[in-house]
Backbone bond lengths (Angstrom), bond angles and torsions (degrees), N, CA, C in turn:
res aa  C-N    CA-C-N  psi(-1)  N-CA   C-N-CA  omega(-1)  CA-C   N-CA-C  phi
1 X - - - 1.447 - - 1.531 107.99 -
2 X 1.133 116.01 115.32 1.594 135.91 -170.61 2.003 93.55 -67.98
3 X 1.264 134.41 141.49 0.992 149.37 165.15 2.035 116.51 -72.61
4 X 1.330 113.22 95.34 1.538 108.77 154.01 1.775 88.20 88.19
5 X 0.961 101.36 23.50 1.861 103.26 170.16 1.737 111.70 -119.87
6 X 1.219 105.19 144.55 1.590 111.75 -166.34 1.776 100.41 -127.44
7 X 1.271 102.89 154.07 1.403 117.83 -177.76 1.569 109.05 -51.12
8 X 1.429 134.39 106.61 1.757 125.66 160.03 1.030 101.59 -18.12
9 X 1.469 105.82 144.02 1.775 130.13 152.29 0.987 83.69 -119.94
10 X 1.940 108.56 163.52 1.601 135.72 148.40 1.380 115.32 -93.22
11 X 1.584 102.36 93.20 1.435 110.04 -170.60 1.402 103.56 -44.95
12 X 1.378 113.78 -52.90 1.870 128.11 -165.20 1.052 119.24 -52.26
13 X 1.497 120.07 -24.00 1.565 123.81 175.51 1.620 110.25 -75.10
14 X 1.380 132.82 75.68 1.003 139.08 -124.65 1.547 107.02 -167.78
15 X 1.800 122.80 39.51 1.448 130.04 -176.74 1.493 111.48 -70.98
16 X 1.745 140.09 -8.20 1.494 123.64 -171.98 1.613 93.45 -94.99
17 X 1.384 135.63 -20.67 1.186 154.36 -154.49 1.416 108.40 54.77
18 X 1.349 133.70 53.22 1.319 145.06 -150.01 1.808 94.55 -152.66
19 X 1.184 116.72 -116.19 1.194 122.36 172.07 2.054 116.82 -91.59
20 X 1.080 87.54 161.34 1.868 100.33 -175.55 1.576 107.86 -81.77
21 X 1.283 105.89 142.27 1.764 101.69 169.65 1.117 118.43 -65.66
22 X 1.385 104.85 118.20 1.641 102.61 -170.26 1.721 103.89 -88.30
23 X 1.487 110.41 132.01 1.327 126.05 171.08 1.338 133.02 -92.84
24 X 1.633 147.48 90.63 1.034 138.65 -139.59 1.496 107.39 -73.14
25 X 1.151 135.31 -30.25 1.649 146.83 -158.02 1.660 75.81 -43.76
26 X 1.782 115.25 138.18 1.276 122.68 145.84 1.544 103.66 108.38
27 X 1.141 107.13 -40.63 1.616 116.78 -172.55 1.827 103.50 -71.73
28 X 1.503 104.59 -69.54 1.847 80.28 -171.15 1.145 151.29 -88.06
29 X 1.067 114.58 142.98 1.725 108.08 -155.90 1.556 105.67 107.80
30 X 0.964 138.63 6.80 1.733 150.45 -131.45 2.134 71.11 -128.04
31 X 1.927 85.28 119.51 1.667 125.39 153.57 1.815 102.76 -90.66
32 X 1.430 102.94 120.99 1.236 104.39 -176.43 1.621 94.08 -116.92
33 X 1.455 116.00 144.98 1.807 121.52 170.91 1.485 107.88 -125.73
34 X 1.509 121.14 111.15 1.373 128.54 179.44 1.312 114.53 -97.06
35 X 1.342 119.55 102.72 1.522 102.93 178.33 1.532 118.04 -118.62
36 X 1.510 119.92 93.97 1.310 117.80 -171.97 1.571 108.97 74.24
37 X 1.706 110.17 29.77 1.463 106.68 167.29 1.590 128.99 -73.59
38 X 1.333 121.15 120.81 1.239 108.58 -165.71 1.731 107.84 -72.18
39 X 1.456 100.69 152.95 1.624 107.40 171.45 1.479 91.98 -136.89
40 X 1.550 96.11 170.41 1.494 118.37 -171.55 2.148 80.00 -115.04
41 X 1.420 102.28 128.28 1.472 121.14 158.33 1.714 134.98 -56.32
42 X 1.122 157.10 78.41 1.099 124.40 175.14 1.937 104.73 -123.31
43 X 1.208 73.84 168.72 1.746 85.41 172.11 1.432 107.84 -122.55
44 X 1.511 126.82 172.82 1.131 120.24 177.24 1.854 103.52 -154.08
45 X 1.088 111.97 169.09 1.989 104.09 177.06 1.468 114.10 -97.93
46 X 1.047 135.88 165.77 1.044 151.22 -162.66 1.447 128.34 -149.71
47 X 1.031 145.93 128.63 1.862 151.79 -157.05 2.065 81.79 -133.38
48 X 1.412 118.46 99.37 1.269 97.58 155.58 1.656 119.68 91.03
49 X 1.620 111.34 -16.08 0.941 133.37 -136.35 1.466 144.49 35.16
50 X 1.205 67.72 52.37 1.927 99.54 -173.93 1.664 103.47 -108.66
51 X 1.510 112.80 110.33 1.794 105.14 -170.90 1.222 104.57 -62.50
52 X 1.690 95.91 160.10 1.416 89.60 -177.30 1.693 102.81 -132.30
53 X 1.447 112.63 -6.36 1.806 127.51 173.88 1.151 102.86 -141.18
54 X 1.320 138.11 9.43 1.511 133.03 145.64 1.572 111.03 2.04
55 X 1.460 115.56 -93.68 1.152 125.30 -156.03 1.659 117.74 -62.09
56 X 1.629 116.09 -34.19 1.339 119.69 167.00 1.821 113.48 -63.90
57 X 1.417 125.59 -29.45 1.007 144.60 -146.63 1.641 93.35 -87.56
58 X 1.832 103.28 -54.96 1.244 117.27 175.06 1.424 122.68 -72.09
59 X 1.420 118.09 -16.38 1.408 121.40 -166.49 1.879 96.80 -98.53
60 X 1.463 120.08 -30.17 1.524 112.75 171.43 1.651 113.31 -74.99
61 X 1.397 119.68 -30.46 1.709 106.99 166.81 1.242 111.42 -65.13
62 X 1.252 115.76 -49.57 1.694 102.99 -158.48 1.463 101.56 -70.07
63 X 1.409 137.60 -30.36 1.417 153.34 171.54 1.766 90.80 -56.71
64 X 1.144 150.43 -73.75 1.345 142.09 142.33 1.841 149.25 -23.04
65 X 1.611 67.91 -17.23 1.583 84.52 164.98 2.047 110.83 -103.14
66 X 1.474 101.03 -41.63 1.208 86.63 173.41 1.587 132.72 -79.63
67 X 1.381 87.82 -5.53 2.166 98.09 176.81 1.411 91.97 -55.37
68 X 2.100 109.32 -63.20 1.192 103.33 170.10 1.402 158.47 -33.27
69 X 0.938 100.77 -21.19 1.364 127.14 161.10 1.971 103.57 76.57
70 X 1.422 96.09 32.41 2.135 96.13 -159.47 1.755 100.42 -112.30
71 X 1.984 105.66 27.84 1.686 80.13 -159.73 1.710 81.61 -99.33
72 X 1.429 113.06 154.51 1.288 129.90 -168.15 1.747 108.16 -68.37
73 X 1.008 136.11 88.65 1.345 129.62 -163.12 1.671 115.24 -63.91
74 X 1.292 124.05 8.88 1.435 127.42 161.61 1.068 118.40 -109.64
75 X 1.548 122.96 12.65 1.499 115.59 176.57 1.979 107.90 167.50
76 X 1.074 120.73 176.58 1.139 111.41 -178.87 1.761 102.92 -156.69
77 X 0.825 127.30 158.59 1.398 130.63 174.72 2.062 125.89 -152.44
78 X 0.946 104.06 125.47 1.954 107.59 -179.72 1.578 92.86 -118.82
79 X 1.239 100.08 131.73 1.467 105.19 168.76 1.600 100.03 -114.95
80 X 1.051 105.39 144.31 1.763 112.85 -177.39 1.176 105.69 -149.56
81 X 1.621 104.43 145.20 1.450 108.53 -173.42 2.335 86.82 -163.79
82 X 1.381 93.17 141.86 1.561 125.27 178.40 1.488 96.50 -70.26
83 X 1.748 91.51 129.59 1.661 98.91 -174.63 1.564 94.68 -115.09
84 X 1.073 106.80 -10.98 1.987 116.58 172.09 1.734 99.01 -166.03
85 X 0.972 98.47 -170.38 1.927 128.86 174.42 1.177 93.60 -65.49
86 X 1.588 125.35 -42.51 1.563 119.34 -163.94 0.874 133.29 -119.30
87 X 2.186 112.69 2.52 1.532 104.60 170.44 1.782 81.29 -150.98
88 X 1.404 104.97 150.81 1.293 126.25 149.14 1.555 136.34 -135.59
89 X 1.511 108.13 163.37 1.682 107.35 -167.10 1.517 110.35 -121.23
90 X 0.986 90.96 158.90 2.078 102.75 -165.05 1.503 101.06 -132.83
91 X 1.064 114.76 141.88 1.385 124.72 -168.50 1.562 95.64 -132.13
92 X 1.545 111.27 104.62 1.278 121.17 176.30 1.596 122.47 -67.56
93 X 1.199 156.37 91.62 1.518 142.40 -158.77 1.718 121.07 -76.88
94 X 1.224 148.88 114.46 1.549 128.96 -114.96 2.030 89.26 -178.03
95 X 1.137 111.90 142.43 1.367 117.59 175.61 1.761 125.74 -74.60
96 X 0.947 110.12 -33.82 1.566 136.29 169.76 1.039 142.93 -113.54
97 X 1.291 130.18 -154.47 1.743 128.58 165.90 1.620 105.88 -99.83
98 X 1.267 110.13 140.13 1.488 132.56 153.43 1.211 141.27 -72.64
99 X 1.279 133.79 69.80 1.554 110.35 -158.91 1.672 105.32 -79.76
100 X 1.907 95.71 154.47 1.065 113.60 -154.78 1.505 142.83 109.03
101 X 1.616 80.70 -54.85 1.791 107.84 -177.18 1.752 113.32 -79.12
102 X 1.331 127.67 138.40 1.676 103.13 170.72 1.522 106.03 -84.67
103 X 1.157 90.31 138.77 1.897 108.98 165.97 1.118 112.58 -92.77
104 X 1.495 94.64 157.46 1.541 105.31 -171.63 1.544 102.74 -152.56
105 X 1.384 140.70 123.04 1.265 137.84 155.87 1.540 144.76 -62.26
106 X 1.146 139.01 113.10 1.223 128.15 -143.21 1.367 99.55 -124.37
107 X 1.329 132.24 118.66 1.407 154.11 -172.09 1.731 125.86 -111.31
108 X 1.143 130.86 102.90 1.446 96.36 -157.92 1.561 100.59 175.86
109 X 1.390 118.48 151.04 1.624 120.59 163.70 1.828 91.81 -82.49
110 X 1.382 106.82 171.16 1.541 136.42 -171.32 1.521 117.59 -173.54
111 X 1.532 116.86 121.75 1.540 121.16 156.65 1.458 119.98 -95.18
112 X 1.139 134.70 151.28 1.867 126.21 168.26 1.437 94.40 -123.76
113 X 1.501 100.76 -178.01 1.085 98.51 -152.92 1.577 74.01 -173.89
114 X 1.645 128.98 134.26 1.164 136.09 -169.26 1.556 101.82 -112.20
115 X 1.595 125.38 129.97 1.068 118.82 176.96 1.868 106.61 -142.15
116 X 1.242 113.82 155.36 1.273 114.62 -161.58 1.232 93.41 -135.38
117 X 1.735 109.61 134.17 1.616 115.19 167.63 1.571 93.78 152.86
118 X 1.665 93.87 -168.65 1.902 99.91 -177.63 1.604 116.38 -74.54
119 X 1.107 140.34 166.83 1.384 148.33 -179.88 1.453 101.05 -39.87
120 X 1.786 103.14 -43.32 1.584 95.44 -149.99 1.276 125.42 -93.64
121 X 1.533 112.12 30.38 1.366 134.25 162.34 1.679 107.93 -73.30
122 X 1.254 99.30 -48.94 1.766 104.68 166.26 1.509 105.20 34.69
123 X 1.311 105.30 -77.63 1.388 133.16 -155.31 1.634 110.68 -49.97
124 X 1.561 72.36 -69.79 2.053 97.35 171.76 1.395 112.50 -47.53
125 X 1.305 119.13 -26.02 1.538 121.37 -149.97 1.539 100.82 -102.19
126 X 1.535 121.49 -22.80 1.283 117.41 172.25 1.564 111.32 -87.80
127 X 1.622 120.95 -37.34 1.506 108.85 172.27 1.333 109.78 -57.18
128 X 1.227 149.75 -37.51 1.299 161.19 166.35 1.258 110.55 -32.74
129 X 1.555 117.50 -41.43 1.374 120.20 -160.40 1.767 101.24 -106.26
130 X 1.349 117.87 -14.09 1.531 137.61 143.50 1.699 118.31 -29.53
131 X 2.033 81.81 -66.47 1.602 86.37 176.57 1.422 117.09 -73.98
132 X 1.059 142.81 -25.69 1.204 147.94 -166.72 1.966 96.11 -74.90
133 X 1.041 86.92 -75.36 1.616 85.57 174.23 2.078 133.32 -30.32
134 X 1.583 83.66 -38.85 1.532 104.27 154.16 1.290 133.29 -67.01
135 X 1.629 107.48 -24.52 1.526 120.62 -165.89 1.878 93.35 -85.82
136 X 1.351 101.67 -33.04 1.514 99.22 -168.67 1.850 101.67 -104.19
137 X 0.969 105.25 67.97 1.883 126.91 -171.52 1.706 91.15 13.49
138 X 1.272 137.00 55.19 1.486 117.60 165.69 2.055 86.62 -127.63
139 X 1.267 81.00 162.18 1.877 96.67 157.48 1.549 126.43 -106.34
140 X 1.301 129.00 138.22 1.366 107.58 -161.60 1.311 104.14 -101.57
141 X 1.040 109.09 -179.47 1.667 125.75 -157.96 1.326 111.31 -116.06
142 X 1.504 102.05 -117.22 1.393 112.70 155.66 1.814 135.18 -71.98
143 X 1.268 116.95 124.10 1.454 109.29 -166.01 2.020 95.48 -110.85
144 X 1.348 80.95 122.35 1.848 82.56 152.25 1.444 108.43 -142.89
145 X 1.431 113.69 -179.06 1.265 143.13 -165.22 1.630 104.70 -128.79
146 X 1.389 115.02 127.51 1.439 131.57 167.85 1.389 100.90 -91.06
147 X 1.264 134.65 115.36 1.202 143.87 -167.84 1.768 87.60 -111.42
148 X 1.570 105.36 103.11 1.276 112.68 -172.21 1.753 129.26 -51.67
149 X 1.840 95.29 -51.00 1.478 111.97 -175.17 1.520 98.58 -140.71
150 X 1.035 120.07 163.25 1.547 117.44 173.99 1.479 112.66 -92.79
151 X 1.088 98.15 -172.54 1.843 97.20 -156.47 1.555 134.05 -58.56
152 X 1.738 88.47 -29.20 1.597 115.40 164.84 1.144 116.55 -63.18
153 X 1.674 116.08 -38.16 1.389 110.06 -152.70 1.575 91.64 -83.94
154 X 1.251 116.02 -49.50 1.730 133.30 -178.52 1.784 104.75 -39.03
155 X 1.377 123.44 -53.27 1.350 125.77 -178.54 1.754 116.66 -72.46
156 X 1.487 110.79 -23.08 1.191 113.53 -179.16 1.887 105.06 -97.31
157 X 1.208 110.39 -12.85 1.710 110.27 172.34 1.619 102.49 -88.50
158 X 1.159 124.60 -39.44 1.251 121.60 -162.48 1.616 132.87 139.34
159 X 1.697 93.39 -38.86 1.556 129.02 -149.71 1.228 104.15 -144.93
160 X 1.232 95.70 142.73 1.727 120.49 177.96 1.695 112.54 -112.30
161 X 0.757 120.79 82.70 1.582 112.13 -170.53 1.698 101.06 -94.57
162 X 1.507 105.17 148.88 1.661 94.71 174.13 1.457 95.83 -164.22
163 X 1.377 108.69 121.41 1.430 119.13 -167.34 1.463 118.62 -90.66
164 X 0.960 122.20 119.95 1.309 122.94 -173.86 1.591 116.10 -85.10
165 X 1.370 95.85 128.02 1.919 93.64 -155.88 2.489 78.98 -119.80
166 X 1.482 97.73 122.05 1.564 95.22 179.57 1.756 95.80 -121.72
167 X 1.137 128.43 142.54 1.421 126.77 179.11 1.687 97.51 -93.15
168 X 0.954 105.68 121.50 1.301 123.93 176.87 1.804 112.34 -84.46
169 X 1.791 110.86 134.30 1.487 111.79 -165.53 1.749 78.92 -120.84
C-alpha cells in the first residue's frame, strides 16, 4: 500500500464543465495509507443536515486551491462528514499549503467503499462502511463520504457515486 496516493481520475472526461465524470474502477475495496497528508479545512452550516453554503464555501477553497497552484492534476478528493444537524467539515486533499485556508494533516489507515444513489442514503452508507470495517477485523473511526460531483453534475451524468472513505482503528 503506497503512502498518501489516491485512485486516478480522468480529469478530461468532463462535458457539464462543472465537475468530471467520475469513474469507479479502482476505488472499491481500495486500502488507503495517509501519512501527514495535507488537507485544506472547511466547515460549512447545516438546517437538518441539509447544507445550506456548501457550494459558496466549496467554490472559495477550490478557487484557493487553484491560485495555489497544489490541486493534484490526476484526481481530487473532499471527504466530508456531519459534525451535528447544523454544521459540517470537509477536508480538501491538496499537494501543499494554502494560504488563507486552515490546514490540517491527516495520518491514518482507510477503506472506501463505492456506493451509488441519492444523498439520502447517507445514513445507510456509513453503517455499511461500519460493517465493512468489521469484515476486515478493524473498528472504524472516523467515517466520511466523497461526494463525487454535485447535484447537477450527478443528474446530468446519470449517476451519483459516493465513496465511502472509513478510517480504520
Amino acid at each position: 500500500m503506497e503512502t498518501n496516493c489516491l485512485p486516478k481520475m480522468d480529469m478530461s472526461d468532463n462535458t457539464t464543465g462543472c465537475c468530471p465524470r467520475f469513474k469507479p474502477q479502482g476505488w472499491d475495496g481500495r486500502h488507503l495509507h495517509f501519512e501527514k497528508k495535507p488537507f485544506v479545512r472547511a466547515k460549512t452550516r447545516s438546517l437538518l443536515h441539509i447544507p445550506l453554503n456548501m457550494g459558496t464555501v466549496f467554490a472559495r477553497v477550490q478557487k484557493h486551491i487553484d491560485d495555489a497552484g497544489v490541486q493534484d492534476p490526476e484526481g481530487y478528493l473532499v471527504l466530508s462528514r456531519d459534525l451535528s444537524q447544523s454544521e459540517a467539515e470537509h477536508f480538501f486533499a491538496v499537494s501543499g499549503r494554502v494560504p488563507g485556508e486552515e490546514m490540517k494533516e491527516i495520518t491514518g489507515d482507510f477503506i472506501t467503499r463505492v456506493f451509488e444513489g441519492p444523498y439520502r442514503r447517507a445514513r445507510d452508507w456509513m453503517h455499511d462502511m461500519e460493517v465493512a470495517a468489521e469484515a476486515d477485523g478493524k473498528t472504524a473511526g472516523r467515517i466520511f463520504m466523497f461526494y463525487t460531483t454535485c447535484p447537477k453534475c450527478a443528474r446530468a451524468y446519470g449517476k451519483n457515486y459516493v465513496i465511502g472513505v472509513a478510517e480504520v482503528l
